[in-house]
C-alpha positions as CSV (number, residue, x, y, z in Angstrom):
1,X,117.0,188.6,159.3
2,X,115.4,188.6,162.7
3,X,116.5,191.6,165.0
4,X,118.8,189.5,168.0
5,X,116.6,189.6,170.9
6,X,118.3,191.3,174.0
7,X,119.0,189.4,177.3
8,X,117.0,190.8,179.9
9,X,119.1,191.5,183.3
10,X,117.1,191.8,186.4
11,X,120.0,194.0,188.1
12,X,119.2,193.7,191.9
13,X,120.2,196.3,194.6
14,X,119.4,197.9,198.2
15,X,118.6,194.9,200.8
16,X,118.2,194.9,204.6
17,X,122.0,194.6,205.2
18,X,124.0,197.6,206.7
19,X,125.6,197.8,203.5
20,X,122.1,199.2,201.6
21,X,123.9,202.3,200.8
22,X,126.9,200.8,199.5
23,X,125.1,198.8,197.4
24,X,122.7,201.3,195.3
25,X,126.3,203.1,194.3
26,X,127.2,199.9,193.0
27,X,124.3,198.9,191.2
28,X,124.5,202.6,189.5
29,X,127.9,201.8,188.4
30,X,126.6,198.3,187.1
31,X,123.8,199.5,185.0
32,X,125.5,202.7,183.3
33,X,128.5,200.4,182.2
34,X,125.7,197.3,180.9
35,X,126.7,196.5,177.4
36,X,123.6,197.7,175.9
37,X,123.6,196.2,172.6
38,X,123.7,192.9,173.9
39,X,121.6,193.5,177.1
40,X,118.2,195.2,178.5
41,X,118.1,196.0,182.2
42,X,115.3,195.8,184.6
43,X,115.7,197.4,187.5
44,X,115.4,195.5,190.9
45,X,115.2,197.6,194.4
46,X,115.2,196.1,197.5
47,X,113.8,197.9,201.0
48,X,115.6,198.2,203.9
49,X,112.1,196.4,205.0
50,X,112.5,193.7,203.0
51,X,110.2,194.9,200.1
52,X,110.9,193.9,196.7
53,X,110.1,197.4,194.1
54,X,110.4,197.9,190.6
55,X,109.6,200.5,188.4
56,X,110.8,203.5,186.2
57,X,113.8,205.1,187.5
58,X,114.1,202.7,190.2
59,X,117.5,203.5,191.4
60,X,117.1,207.2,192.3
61,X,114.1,206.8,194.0
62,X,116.0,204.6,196.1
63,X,118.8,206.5,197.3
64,X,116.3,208.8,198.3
65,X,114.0,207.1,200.1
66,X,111.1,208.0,197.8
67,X,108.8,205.1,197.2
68,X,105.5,206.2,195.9
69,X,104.5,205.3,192.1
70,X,106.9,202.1,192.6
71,X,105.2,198.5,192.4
72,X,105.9,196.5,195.9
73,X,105.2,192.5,193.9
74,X,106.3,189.1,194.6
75,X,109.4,187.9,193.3
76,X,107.8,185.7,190.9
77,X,106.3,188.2,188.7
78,X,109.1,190.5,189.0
79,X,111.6,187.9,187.2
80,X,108.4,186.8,185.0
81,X,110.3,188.6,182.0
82,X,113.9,188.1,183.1
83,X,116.7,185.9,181.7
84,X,119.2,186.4,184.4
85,X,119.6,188.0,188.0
86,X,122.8,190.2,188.7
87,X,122.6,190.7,192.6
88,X,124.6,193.9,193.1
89,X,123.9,193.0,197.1
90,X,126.3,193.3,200.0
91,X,126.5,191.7,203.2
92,X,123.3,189.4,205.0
93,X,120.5,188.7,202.9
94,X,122.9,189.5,199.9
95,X,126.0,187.6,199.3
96,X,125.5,184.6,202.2
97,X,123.5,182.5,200.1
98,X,119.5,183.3,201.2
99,X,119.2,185.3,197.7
100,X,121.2,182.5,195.7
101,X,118.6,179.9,197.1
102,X,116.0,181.9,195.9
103,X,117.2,182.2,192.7
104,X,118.0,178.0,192.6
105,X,114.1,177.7,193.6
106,X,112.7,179.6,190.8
107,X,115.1,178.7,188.6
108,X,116.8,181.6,187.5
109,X,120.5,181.8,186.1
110,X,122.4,184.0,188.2
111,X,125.8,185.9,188.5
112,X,128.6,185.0,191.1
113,X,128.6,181.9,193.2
114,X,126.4,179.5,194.4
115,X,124.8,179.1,197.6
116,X,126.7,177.1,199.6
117,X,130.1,179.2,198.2
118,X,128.1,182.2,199.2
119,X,127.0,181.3,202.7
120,X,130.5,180.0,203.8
121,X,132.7,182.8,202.2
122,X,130.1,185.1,204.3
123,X,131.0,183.1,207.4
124,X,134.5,184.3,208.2
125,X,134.8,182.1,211.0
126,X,133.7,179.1,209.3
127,X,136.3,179.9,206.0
128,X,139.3,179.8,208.3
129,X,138.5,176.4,209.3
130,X,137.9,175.1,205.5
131,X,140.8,176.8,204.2
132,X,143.2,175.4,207.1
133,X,142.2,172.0,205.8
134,X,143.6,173.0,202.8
135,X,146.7,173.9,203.7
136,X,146.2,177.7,203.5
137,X,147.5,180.1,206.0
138,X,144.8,182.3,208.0
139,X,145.5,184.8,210.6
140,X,144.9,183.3,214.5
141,X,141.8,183.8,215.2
142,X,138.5,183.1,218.4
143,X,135.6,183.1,217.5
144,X,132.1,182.8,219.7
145,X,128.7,183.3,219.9
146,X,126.3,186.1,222.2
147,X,125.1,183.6,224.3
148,X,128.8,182.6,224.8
149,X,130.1,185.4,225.5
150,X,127.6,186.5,228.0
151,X,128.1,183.6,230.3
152,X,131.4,182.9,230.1
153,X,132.5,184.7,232.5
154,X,135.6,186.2,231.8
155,X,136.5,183.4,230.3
156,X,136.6,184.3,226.7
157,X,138.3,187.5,227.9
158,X,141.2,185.7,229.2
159,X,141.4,183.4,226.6
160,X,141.7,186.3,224.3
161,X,144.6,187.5,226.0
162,X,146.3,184.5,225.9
163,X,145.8,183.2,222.5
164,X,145.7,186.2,220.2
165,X,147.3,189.4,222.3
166,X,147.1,192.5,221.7
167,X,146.1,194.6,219.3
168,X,143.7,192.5,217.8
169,X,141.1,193.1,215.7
170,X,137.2,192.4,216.7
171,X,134.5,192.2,214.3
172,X,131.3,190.8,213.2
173,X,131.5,186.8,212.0
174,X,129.2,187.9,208.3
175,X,129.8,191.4,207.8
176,X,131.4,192.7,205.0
177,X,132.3,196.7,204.1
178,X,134.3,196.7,207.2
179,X,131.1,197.2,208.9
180,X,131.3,196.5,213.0
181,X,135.0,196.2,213.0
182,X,137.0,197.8,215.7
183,X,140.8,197.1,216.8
184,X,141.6,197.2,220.6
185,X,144.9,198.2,221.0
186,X,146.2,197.0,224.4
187,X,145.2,194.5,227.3
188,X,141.6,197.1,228.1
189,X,138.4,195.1,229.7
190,X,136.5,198.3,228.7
191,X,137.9,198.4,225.1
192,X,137.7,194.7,224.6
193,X,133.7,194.3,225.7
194,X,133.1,197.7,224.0
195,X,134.5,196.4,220.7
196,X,132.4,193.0,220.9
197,X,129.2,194.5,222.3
198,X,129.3,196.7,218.9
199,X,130.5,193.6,217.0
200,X,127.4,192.1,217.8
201,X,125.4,194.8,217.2
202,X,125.6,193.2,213.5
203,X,125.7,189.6,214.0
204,X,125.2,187.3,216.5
205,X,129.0,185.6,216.3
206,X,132.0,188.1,216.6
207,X,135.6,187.0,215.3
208,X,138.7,188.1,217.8
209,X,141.6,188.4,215.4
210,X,144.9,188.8,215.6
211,X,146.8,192.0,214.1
212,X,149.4,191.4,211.7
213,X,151.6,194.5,211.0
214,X,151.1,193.3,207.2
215,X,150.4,195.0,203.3
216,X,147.1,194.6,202.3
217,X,147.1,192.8,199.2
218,X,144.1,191.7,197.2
219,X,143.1,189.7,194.0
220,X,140.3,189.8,191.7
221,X,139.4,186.4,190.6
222,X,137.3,185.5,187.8
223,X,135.9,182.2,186.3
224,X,134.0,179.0,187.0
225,X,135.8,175.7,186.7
226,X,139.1,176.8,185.1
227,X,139.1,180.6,187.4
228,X,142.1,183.0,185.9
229,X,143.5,185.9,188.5
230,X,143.9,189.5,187.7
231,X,146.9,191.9,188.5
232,X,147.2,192.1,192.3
233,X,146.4,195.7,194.0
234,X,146.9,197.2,197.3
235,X,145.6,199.0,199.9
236,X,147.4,202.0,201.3
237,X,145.8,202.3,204.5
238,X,145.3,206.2,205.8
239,X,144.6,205.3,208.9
240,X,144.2,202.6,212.0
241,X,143.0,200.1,209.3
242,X,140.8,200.0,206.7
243,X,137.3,200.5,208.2
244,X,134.0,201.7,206.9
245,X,135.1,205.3,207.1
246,X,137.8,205.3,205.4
247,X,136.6,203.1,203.0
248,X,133.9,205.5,201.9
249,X,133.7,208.6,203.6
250,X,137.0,210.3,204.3
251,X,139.0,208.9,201.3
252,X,142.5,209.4,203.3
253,X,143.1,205.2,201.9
254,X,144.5,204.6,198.7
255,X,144.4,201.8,196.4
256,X,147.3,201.0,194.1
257,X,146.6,198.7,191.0
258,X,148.6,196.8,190.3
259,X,150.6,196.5,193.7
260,X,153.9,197.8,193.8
261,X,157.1,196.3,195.2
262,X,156.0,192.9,194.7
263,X,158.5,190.5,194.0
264,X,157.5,188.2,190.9
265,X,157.5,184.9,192.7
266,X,155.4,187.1,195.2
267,X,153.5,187.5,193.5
268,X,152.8,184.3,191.8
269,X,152.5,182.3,195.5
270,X,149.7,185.0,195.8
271,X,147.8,184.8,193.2
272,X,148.3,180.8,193.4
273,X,147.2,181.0,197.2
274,X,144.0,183.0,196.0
275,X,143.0,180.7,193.0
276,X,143.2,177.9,195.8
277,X,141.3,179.3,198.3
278,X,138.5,180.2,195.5
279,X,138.4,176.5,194.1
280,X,138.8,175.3,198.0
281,X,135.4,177.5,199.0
282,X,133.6,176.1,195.7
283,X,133.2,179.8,194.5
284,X,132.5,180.5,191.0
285,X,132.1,183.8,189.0
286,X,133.6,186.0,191.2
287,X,135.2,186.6,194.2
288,X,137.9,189.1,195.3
289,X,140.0,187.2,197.6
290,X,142.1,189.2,200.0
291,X,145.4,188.7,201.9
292,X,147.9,190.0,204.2
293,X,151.2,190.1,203.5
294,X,153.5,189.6,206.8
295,X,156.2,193.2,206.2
296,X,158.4,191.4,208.6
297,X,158.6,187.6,207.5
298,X,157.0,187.9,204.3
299,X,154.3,184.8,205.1
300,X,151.1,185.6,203.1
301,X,147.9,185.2,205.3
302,X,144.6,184.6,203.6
303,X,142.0,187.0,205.6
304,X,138.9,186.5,203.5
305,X,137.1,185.8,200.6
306,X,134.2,188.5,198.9
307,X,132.0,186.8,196.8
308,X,130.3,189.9,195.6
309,X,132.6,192.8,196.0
310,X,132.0,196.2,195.4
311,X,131.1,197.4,192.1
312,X,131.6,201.1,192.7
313,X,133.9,203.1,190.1
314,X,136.4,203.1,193.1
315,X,136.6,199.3,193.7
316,X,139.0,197.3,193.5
317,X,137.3,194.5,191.6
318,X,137.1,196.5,188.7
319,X,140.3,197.8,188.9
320,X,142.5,195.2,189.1
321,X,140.8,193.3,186.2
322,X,140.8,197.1,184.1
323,X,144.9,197.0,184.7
324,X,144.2,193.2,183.4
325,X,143.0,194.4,179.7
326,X,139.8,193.6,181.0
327,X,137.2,197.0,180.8
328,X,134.4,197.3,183.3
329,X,131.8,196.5,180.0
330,X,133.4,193.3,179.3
331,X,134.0,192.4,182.7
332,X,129.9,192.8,183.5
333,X,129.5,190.4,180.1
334,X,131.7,188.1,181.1
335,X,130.0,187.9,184.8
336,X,126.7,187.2,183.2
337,X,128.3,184.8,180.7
338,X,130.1,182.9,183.1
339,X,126.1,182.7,185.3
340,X,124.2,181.6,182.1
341,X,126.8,178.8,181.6
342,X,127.0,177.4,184.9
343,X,122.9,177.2,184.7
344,X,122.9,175.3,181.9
345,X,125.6,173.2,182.6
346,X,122.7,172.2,185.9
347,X,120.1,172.2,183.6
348,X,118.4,172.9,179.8
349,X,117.7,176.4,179.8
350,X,116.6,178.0,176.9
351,X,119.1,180.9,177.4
352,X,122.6,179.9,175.7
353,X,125.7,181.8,177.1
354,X,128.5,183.3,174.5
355,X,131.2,180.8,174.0
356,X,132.8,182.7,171.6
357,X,133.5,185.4,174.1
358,X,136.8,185.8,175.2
359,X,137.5,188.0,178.1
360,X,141.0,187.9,179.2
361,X,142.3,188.7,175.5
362,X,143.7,191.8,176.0
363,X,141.7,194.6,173.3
């Protein structure tokens, strides 16, 4: 009998986002935990440049910023020999649709979700509005443009004021990693145009948000058509919120998987909210959809959705879908699974996807 051919994964990582670094621990995390009887993985490095690399140990060249030896090719011959891309990319140029377009024109099956899914879920500005059509609850929100801002005149300041309060939150409109986000505590010109001049130092649209004294609650979702939820976790903030900082440098957050505290209808209108809000955004594969959770009235708010969240051994994708009978090996099959299905759903590829797999059985 012939030896079973391996599928090769093009595993992609780096970009020209601010979250470059975020990415390569990822990607790491990704490739160690591969199931590698079933798959052979080509690594894929990105510049901060814009420079595609491959090339023998790929990865720690890249987190230290040593490129010679590596081959800078076109895109074409670098997936020449690959069956399927898995974008471990964060942020612009990652998970807002301009790599998933790529992969559509070369015709690539790919993990996580499409590219209109990707671009809106990227736009946080834009999701509000689609998920208010759908009857789904968002925080109160402005958002506006440089160019806007810049001549208004005040204007925007005052509307701020009047229409959200203080605190709020100000951040970049596609930005993800808490990246750019500041909260400005009281009714402060300085703080206000302080917080939106860095804002736009990584993006050209900033979102004024109002601050909910809320639980942090978030939910791994996984699937295409017929998407399942995982156990809910939470975020134990350590200090003003959840930034980049605390995210990954001082550690003082915690994460709790799965949530504690949580009523069971809770619970339920949660998850139920989140598997909406996926199907509502036309996501597939993956997202990790999260919420606040109102301490005083209870309402639930959907703040955003992350169509590729991080993959680090500290994430809370992972996690929540770990405390779901779901290890991090089967949940990186099922990923790819679930991409080589959709692709040949669009068209006759010559790749098949696992139908016997069954991820959410618990082992």
């Amino acid at each position: 009998m012939a030896k079973k051919t391996k599928i090769c994964v093009g595993v992609i990582f780096g970009g020209r986002s601010g979250e470059h670094e975020v990415s390569l621990v990822s990607a790491a995390s990704v490739i160690r935990e591969m199931p590698k009887d079933k798959y052979a993985v080509k690594e894929i490095g990105i510049s901060k440049t814009g420079k595609w690399h491959t090339g023998k140990g790929l990865l720690e060249k890249f987190k230290k910023g040593e490129f010679k030896g590596l081959k800078s090719e076109n895109f074409e011959k670098i997936f020449a020999n690959c069956d399927v891309a898995f974008p471990v990319l964060h942020g612009p140029f990652g998970e807002d649709g301009t790599i998933q377009g790529l992969f559509e024109m070369i015709g690539i099956p790919y993990v996580g979700c499409g590219v209109l899914a990707s671009s809106l879920c990227m736009d946080k500005a834009l999701l509000k509005q689609v998920l208010q059509t759908k009857g789904i609850s968002v925080v109160p929100s402005i958002d506006f443009t440089r160019d806007e801002w810049k001549i208004g005149d005040g204007k925007l300041a005052k509307k701020i004021k009047k229409e959200i309060g203080f605190p709020c939150f100000v951040k970049p409109a596609n930005m993800g990693s808490s990246v750019g986000i500041s909260k400005v505590k009281k009714d402060s010109s300085s703080e206000l145009s302080n917080a939106v001049n860095l804002a736009f130092e990584f993006d050209s649209k900033v979102l004024v948000e109002k601050a909910v004294n809320a639980r942090e609650i978030e939910c791994a979702v996984l699937g295409n058509e017929d998407p399942r939820a995982a156990e809910l976790g939470e975020i134990l903030v350590g200090g003003e919120f959840y930034d980049y900082y605390d995210k990954y440098v001082n550690g003082k957050s915690k994460t709790q998987v799965p949530a504690k505290n949580l009523p069971s209808k809770k619970k339920k209108e949660i998850s139920e909210m989140c598997l909406k809000a996926f199907k509502a955004a036309g996501c597939s594969g993956l997202s990790r959809v999260d919420c606040f959770l109102d301490k005083k009235t209870g309402k639930v708010y959907l703040n955003e959705i992350n169509t590729l969240p991080g993959f680090t051994s500290i994430s809370m994708y992972p996690k929540m879908w770990r405390a779901s009978g779901v290890s991090y090996p089967k949940l990186i099959d099922a990923l790819i699974q679930l991409g080589l299905k959709r692709h040949t759903e669009k068209q006759k590829n010559k790749i098949s996807f696992d139908s016997g797999s069954n991820w959410f059985q618990t082992p």
